[in-house]
C-alpha positions in Angstrom: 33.6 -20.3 -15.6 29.5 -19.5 -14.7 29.6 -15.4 -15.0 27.8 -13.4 -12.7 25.3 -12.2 -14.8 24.1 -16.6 -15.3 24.1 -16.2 -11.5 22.1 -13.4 -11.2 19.8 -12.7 -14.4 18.8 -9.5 -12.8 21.9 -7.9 -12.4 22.4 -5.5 -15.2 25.2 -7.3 -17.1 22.6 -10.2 -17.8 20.0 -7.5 -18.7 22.6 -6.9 -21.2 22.9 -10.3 -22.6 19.2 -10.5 -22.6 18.6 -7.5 -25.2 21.0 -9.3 -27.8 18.7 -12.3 -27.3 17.2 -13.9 -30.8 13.5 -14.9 -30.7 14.0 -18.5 -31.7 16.8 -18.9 -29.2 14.2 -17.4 -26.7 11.1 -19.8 -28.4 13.2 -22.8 -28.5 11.9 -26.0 -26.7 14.6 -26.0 -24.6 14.0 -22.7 -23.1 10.8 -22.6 -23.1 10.7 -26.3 -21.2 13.3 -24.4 -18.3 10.8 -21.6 -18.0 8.3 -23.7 -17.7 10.2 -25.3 -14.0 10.3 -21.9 -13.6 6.9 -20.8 -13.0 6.1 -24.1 -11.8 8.8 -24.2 -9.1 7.4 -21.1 -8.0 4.6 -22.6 -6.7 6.8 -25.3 -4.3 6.4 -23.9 -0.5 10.4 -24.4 -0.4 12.5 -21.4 -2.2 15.4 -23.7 -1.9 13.7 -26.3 -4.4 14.3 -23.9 -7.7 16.6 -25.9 -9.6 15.7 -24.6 -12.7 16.8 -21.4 -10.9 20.8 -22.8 -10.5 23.5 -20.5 -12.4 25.2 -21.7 -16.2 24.0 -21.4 -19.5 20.9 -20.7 -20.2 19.7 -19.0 -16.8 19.5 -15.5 -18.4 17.0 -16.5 -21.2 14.9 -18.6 -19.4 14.7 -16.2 -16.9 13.6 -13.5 -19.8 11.1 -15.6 -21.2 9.6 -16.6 -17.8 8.9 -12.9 -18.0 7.7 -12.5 -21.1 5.7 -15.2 -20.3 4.0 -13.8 -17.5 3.7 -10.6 -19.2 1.6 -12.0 -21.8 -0.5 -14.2 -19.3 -1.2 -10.9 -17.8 -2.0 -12.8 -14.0 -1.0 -10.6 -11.4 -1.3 -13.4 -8.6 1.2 -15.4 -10.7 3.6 -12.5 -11.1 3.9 -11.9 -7.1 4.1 -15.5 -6.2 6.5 -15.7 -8.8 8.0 -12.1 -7.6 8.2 -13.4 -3.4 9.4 -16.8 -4.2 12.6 -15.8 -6.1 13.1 -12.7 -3.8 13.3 -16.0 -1.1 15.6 -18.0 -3.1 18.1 -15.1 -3.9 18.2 -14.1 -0.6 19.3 -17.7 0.8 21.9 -18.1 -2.5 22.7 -13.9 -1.3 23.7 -14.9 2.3 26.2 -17.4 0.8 28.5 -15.4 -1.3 31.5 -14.3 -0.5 31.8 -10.4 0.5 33.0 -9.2 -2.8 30.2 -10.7 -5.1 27.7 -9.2 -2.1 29.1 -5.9 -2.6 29.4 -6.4 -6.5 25.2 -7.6 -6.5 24.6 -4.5 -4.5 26.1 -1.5 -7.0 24.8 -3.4 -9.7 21.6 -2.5 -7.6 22.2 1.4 -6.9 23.5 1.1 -4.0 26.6 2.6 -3.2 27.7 0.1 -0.5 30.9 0.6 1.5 32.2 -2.6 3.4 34.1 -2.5 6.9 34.3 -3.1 10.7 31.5 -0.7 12.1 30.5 -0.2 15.3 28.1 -3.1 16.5 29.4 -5.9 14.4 27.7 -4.3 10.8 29.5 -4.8 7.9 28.1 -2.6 5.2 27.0 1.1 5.4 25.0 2.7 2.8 23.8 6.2 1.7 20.0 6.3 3.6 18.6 7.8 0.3 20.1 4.5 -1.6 19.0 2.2 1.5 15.2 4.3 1.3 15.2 4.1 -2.5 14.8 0.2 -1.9 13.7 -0.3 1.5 10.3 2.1 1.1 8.1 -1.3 -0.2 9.0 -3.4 2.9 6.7 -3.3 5.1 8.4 -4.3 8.6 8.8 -2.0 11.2 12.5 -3.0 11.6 13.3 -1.3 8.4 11.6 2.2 8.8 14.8 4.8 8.5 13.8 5.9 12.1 14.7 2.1 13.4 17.7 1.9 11.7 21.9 3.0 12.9 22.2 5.9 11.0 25.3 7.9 11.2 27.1 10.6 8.6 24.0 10.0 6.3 24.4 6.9 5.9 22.6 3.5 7.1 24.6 0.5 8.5 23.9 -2.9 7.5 24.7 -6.5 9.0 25.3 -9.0 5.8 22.0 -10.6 6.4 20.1 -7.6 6.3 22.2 -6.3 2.7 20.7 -9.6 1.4 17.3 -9.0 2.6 17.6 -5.6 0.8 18.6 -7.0 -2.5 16.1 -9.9 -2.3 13.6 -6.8 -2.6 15.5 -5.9 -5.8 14.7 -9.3 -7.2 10.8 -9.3 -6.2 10.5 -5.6 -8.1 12.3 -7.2 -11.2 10.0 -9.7 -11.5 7.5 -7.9 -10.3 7.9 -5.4 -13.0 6.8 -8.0 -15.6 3.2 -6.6 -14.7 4.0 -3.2 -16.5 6.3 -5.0 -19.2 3.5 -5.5 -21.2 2.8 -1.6 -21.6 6.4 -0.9 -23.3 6.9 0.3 -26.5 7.6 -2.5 -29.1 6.9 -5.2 -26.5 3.9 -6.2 -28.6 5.4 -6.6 -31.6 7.7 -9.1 -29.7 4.7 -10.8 -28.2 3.7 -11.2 -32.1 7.2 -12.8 -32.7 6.8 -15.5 -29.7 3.2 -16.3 -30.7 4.1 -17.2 -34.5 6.5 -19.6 -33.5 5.0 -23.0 -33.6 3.8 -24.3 -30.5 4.3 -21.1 -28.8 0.3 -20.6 -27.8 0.0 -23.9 -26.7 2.8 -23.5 -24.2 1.3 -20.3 -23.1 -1.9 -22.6 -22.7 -0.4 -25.1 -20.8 1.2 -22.3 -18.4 -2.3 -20.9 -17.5 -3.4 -24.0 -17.2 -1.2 -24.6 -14.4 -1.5 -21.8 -12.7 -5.3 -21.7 -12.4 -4.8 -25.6 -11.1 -2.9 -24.6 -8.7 -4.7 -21.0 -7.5 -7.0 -21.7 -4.9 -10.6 -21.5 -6.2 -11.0 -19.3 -2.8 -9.8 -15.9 -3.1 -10.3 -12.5 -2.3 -11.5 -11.3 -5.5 -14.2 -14.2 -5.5 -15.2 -14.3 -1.6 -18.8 -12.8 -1.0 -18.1 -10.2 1.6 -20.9 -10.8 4.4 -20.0 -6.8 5.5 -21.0 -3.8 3.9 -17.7 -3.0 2.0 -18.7 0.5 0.7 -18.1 1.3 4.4 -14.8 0.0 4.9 -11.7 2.2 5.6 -9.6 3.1 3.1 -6.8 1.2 4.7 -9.1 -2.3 4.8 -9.9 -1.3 1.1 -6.1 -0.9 -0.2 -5.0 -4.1 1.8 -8.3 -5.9 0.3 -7.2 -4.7 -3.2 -3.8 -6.3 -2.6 -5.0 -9.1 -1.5 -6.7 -9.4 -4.8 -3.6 -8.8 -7.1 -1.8 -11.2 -4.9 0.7 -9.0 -3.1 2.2 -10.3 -0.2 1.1 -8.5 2.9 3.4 -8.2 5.6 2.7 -9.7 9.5 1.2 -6.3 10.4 -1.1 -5.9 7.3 -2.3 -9.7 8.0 -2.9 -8.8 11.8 -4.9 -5.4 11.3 -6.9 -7.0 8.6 -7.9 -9.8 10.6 -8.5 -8.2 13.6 -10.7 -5.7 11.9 -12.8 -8.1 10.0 -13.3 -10.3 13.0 -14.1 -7.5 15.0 -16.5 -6.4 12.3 -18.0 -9.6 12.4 -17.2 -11.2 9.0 -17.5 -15.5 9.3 -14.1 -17.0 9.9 -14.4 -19.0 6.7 -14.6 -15.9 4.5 -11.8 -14.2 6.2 -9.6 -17.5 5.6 -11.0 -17.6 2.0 -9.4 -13.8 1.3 -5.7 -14.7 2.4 -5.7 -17.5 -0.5 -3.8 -15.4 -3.6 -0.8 -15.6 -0.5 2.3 -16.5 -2.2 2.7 -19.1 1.3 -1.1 -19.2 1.7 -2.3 -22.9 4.0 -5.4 -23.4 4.3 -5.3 -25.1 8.0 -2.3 -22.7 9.1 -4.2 -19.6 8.3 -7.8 -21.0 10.0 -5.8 -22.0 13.1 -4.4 -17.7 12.9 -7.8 -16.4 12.0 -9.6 -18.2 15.4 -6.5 -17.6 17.5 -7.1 -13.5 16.5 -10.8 -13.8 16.9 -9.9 -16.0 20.2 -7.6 -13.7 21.7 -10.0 -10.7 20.8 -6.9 -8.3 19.1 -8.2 -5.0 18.9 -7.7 -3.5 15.1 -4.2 -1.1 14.7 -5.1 3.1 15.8 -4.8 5.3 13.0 -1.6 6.2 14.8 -0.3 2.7 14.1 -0.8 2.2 11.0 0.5 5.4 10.1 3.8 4.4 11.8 3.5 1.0 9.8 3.4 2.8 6.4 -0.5 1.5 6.0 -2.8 4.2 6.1 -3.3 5.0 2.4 -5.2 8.5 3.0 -4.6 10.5 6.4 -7.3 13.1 5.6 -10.5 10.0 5.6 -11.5 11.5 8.8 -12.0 15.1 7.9 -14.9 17.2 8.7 -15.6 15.2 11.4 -16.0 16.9 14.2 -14.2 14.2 16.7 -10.8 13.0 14.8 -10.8 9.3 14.0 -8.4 7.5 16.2 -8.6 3.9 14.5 -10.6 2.6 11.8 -13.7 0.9 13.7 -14.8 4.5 14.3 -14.8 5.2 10.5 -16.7 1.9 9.9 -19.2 2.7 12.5 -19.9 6.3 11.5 -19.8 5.1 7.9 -23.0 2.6 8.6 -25.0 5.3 10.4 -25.0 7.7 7.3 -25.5 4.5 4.9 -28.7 3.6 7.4 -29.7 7.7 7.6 -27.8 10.1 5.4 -29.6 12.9 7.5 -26.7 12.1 10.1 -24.0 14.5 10.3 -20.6 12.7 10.5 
């Protein structure tokens, strides 16, 4: 009988039988081919496509070495793709288990779920500082603690929306393979993995793929047409992400857009930026950018965006003598001092 931890490989019971690994077990062809499907079934638009993903034997260390292998590639794109697609797939595989492994996945998780008939139809309540512990890095509206049913200090959940809260458990797993690199012996591993024959040639073959399959366009290669050095700090933190291929939510897309087309940047480029997107389509995202630009959207207020968790530094407006109410006001001031530093701002 499948365990599980070779159902999950991020719970912490396969954590456990991941540290016992050996390094040829881990370097073998055989793994190494499954981790291989993993990364590349990454890159399929479908999450429900990731065979190489399916519970049994052998899950938990190709799962490890996909990690290591990504570590040692050290491509941040790759990781989040990699990161947003599984948190996909274990949501959908999430939303079919019975109640007991759904409550099981979520202690493994930290949180201290209680299941029950609550008011409204929820199923599953929560301790708000468990629920904010793991909902603070998604970005939605709908899961700000101020949106949610709250009641006794604790947050109440429908078995959909547990899912969704354990799928983000699964992106920062993976995720965390971009800081695995920095831990101490993880080198000396990294040493182990190379010597064994054939080992650098996989890695090869692996970045080989993934810069096939990385569109050529992407925001760390786009010539701005705009003066950047006047941007906003909140288009500047969603530009950086954009360049370390984090997946920005509707929102962050939407303000970005809007503020770039507003600011006059070519359609083209704007389209060129979203293409590190872990569901990035070249004709889908042109047909959004001219519909924005079309419908004239004006860019988020400061207000907004500070209710949408996005503004990355509340204080860039002070010393002025007029608060800034939205960004295009911080651009505009921004360009007069560039043009005649004698202006006050």
């Amino acid at each position: 009988m499948t365990s599980i931890g070779e159902t999950f490989p991020f719970l912490n019971e396969a954590k456990a039988m991941a540290a016992r690994m050996d390094v040829t077990v881990l370097a073998s062809p055989e793994v190494r081919q499954r981790a291989a499907r993993m990364i590349e079934q990454a890159y399929i638009p479908s999450a429900r496509s990731l065979e190489a993903f399916e519970p049994g034997p052998g899950l938990v260390t190709a799962h490890l070495l996909m990690r290591l292998v990504l570590a040692m590639l050290d491509m941040p794109i790759a990781i989040h793709r990699v990161a947003t697609q599984l948190a996909k797939f274990y949501e959908l595989k999430l939303h079919a288990v019975d109640l007991a492994t759904l409550r099981h996945v979520a202690i493994d998780q930290g949180l201290a779920v209680e299941a029950g008939s609550f008011h409204d139809d929820y199923q599953y309540k929560v301790p708000f500082t468990d629920y904010l512990h793991v909902s603070v890095s998604i970005q939605d509206p709908h899961w700000k603690l101020v949106n949610r049913p709250v009641q006794g200090g604790h947050v109440f959940l429908t078995t959909h929306e547990l899912a969704r809260l354990l799928a983000e458990t699964v992106s920062k797993h993976v995720g965390a393979s971009i800081g695995l690199a920095k831990q101490e012996g993880i080198e000396e591993l990294f040493g182990m993995l190379r010597a064994t024959p054939g080992f650098t040639a996989f890695l090869d073959s692996i970045k080989a793929f993934i810069n096939e399959c990385t569109p050529k366009a992407t925001a760390a290669n786009v010539a701005l047409s705009l003066d950047n050095e006047c941007f906003p700090p909140c288009v500047l933190a969603l530009l950086e992400k954009l360049r370390s291929g984090q997946n920005l939510s509707h929102h962050q897309r939407l303000f970005l857009v809007s503020f770039l087309s507003w600011a006059k940047m070519p359609a083209a480029s704007i389209v060129g930026l979203f293409a590190s997107q872990p569901d990035f389509k070249p004709e889908t995202t042109a047909y959004q950018v001219a519909s924005i630009e079309k419908g004239g959207y004006a860019p988020s207020s400061c207000g907004r965006l500070r209710s949408l968790s996005s503004c990355p530094d509340p204080r860039c407006g002070a010393g002025s003598k007029v608060p800034l109410k939205n960004p295009m006001v911080f651009y505009r001031r921004a360009l007069r001092r560039k043009a005649d530093p004698s202006k006050k701002p």
